[in-house]
PALUM-845235 format. One record per residue: residue number from 1; residue in three letters; x, y, z of N, C-alpha, C in turn. Coordinates in Angstrom, 1 decimal. Example, Ala and Ser with C-alpha at 12.3 -4.5 7.8 and 13.67 -1.06 7.14 Angstrom:
REM PALUM-845235
+-----+------+--------+--------+--------+--------+--------+--------+--------+--------+--------+
: pos : code :   n.c1 :   n.c2 :   n.c3 :  ca.c1 :  ca.c2 :  ca.c3 :   c.c1 :   c.c2 :   c.c3 :
+-----+------+--------+--------+--------+--------+--------+--------+--------+--------+--------+
:   1 :  ALA :   13.2 :   -5.7 :    7.8 :   12.3 :   -4.5 :    7.8 :   13.2 :   -3.3 :    7.8 :
:   2 :  SER :   12.8 :   -2.2 :    7.1 :   13.7 :   -1.1 :    7.1 :   12.9 :    0.0 :    7.9 :
+-----+------+--------+--------+--------+--------+--------+--------+--------+--------+--------+
This chain:
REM PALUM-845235
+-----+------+--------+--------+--------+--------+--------+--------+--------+--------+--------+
: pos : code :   n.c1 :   n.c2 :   n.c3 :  ca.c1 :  ca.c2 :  ca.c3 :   c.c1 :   c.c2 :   c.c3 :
+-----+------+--------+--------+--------+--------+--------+--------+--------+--------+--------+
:   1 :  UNK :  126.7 :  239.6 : -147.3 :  126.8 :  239.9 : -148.7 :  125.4 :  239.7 : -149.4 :
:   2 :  UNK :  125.2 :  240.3 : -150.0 :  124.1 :  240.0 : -150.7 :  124.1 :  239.3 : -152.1 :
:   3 :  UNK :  123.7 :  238.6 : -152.5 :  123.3 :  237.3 : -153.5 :  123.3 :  238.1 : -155.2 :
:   4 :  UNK :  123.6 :  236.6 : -155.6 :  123.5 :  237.5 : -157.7 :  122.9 :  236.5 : -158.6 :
:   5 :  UNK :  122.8 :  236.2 : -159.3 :  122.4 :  235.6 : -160.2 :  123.2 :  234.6 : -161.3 :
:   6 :  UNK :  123.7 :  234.0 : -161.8 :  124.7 :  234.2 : -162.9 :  124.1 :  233.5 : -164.2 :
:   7 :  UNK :  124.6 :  233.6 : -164.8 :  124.2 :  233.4 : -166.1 :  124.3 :  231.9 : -166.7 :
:   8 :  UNK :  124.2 :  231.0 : -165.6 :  123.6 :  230.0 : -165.8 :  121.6 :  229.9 : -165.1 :
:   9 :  UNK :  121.6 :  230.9 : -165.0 :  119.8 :  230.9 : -164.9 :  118.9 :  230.6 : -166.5 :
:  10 :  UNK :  118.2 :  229.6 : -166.0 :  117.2 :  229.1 : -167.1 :  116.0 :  229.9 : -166.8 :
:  11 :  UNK :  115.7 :  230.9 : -166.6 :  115.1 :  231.8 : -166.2 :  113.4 :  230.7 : -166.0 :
:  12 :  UNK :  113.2 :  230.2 : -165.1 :  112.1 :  229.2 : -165.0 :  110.9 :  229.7 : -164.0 :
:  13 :  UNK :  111.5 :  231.5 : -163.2 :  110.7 :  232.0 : -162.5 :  110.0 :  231.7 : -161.3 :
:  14 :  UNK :  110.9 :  230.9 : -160.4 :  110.7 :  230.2 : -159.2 :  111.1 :  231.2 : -158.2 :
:  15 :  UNK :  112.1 :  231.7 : -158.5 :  112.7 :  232.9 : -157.3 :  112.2 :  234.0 : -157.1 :
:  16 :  UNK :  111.8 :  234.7 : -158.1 :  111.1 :  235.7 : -158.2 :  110.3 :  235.9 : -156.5 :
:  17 :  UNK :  108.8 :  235.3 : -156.9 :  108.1 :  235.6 : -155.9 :  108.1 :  234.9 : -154.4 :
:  18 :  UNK :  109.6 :  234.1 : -154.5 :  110.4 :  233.6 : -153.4 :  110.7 :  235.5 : -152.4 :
:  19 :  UNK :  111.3 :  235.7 : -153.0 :  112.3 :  237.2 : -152.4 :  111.3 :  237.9 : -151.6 :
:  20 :  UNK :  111.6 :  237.8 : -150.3 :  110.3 :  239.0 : -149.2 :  111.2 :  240.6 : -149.1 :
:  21 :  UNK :  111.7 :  240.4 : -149.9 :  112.2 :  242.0 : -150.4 :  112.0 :  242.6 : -151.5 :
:  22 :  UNK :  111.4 :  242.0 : -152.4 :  111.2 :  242.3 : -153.4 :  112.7 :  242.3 : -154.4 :
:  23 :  UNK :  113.6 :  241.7 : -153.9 :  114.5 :  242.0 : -154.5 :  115.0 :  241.2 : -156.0 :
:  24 :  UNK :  114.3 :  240.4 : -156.5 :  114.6 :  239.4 : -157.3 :  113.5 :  240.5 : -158.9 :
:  25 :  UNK :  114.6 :  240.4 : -160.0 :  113.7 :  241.2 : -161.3 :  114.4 :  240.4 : -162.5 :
:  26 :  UNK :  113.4 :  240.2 : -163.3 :  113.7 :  240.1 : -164.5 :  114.6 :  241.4 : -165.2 :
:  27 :  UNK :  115.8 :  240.7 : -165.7 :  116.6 :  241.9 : -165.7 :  116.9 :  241.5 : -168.0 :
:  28 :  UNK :  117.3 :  241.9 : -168.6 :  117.4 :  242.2 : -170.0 :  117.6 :  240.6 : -170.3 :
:  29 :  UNK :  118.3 :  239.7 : -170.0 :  118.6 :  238.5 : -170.4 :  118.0 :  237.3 : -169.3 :
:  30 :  UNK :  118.5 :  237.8 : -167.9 :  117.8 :  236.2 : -167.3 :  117.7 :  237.3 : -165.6 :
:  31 :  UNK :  117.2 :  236.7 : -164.8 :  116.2 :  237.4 : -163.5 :  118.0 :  237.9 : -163.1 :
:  32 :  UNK :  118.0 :  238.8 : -162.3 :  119.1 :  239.6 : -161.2 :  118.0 :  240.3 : -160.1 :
:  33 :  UNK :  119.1 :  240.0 : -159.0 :  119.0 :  240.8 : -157.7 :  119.6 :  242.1 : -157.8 :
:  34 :  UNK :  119.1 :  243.1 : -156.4 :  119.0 :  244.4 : -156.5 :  119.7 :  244.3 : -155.3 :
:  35 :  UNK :  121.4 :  244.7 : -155.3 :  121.8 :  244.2 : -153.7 :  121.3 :  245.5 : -152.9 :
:  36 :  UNK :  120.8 :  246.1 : -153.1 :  120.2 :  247.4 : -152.2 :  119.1 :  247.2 : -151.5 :
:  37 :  UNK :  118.5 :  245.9 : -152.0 :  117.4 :  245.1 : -151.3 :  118.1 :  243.4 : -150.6 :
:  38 :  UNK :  118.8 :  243.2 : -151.2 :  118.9 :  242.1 : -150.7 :  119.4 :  241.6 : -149.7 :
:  39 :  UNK :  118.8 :  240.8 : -148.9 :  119.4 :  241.0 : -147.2 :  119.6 :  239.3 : -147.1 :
:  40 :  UNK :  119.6 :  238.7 : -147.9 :  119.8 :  236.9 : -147.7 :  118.6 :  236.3 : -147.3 :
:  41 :  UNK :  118.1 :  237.4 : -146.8 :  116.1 :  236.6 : -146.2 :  116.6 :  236.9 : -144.7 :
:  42 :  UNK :  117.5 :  237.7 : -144.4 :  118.1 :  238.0 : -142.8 :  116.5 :  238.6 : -142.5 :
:  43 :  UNK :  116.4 :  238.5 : -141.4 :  115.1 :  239.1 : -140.5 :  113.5 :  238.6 : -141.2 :
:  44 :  UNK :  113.3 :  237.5 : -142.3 :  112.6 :  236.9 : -142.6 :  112.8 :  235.7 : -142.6 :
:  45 :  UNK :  113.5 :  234.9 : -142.7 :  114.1 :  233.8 : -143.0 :  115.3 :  233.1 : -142.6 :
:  46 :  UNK :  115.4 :  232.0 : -142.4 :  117.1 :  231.4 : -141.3 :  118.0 :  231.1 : -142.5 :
:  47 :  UNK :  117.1 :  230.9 : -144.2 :  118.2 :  230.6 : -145.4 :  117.4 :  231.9 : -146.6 :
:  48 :  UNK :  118.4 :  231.9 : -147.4 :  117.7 :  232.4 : -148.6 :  117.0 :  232.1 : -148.8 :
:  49 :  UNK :  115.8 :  232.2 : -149.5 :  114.4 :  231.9 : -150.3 :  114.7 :  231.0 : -151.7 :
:  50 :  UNK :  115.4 :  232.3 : -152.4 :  116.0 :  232.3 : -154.0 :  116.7 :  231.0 : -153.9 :
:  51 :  UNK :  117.5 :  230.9 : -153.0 :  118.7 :  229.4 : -153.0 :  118.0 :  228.5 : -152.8 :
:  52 :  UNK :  117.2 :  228.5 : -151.5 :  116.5 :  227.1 : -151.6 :  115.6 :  226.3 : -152.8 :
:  53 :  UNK :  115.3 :  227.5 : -153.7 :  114.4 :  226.9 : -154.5 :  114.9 :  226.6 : -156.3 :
:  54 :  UNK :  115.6 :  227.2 : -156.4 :  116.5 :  227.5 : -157.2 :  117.1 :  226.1 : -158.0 :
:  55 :  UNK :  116.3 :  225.6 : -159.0 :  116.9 :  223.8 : -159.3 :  118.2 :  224.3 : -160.2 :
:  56 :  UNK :  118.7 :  225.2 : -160.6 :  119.9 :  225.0 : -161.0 :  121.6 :  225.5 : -160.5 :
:  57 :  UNK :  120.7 :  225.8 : -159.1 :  121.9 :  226.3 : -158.0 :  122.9 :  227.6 : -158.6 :
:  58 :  UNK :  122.2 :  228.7 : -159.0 :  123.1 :  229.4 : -159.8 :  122.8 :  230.9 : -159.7 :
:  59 :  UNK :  122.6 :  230.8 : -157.7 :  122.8 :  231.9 : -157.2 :  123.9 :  232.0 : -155.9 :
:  60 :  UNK :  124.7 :  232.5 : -156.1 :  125.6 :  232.4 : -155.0 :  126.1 :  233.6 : -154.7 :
:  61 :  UNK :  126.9 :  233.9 : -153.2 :  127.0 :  235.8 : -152.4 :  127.6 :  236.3 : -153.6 :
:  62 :  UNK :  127.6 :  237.6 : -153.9 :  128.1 :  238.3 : -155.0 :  129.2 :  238.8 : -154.1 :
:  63 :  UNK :  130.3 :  238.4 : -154.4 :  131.2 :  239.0 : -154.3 :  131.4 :  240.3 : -154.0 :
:  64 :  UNK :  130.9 :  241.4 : -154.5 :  131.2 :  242.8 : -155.3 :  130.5 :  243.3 : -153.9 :
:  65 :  UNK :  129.6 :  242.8 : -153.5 :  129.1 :  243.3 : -151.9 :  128.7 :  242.6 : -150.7 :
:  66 :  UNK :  130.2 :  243.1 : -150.3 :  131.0 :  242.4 : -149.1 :  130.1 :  243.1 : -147.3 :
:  67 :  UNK :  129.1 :  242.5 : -147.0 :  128.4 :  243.0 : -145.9 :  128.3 :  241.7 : -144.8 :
:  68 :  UNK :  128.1 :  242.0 : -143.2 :  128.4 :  241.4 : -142.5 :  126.5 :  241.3 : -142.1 :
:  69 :  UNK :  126.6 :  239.9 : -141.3 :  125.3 :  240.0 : -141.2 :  124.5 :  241.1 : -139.9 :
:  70 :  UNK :  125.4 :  242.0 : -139.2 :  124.5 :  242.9 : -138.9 :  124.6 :  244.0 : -140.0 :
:  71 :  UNK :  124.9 :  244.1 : -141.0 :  124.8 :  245.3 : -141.9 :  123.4 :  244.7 : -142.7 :
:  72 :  UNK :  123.4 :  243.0 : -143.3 :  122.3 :  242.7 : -143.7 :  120.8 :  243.1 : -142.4 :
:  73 :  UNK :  120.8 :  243.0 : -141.1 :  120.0 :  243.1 : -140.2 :  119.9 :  244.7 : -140.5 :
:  74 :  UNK :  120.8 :  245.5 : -140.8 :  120.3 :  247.2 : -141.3 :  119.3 :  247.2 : -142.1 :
:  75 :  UNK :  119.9 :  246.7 : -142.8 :  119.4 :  246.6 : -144.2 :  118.0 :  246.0 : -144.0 :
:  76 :  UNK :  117.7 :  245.1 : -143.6 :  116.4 :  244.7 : -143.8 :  115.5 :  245.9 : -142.6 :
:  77 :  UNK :  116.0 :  246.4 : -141.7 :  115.1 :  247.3 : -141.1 :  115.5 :  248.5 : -141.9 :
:  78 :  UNK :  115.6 :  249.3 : -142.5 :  115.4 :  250.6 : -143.4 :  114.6 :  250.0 : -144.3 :
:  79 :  UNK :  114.6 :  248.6 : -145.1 :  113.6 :  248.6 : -146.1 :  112.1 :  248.0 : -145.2 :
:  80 :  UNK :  112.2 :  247.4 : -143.8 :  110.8 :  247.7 : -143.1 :  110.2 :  248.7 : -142.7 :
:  81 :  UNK :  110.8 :  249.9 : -142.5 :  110.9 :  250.8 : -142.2 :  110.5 :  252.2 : -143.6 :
:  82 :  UNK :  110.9 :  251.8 : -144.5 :  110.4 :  252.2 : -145.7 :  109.1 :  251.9 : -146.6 :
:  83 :  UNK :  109.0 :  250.6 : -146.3 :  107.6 :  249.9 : -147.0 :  106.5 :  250.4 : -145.6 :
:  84 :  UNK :  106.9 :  250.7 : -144.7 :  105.7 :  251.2 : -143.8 :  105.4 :  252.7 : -144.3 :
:  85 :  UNK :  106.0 :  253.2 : -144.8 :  106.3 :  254.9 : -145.4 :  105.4 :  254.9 : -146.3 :
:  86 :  UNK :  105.6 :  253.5 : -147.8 :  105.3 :  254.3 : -149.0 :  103.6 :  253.8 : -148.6 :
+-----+------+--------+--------+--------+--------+--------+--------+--------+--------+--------+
């Protein structure tokens, strides 16, 4: 699954340049993930980035996209695979 945000974020800007996907944005009201990037930190990392650092614990799997961790391991090679491209 890939991770969300919720609207208990105090937007304090720690996660951001946590995310080795680039997946973490300041979105109209407080930071959101881009689950089309988001891979949990699979093939970078043994935990999320965002969660570990995160003082008000108020990122948890989104629901809405339900992936298994070899779909996350896809996922993170098409976006290695693409940042070698652009």
């Amino acid at each position: 699954m890939a991770l969300m945000i919720t609207d208990e974020c105090i937007n304090c800007d720690v996660c951001e340049p946590e995310c080795p996907n680039q997946a973490i944005y300041l979105g109209a009201e407080i930071y959101e993930i881009d689950p089309r990037k988001c891979t949990e930190c699979v093939g970078h990392f043994d935990e999320p980035q965002c969660v570990q650092v995160c003082p008000v614990a108020c990122i948890p799997l989104n629901p809405e996209v339900v992936e298994s961790r070899e779909t996350l391991w896809q996922k993170f090679q098409r976006l290695q695979s693409e940042a070698k491209t652009a």
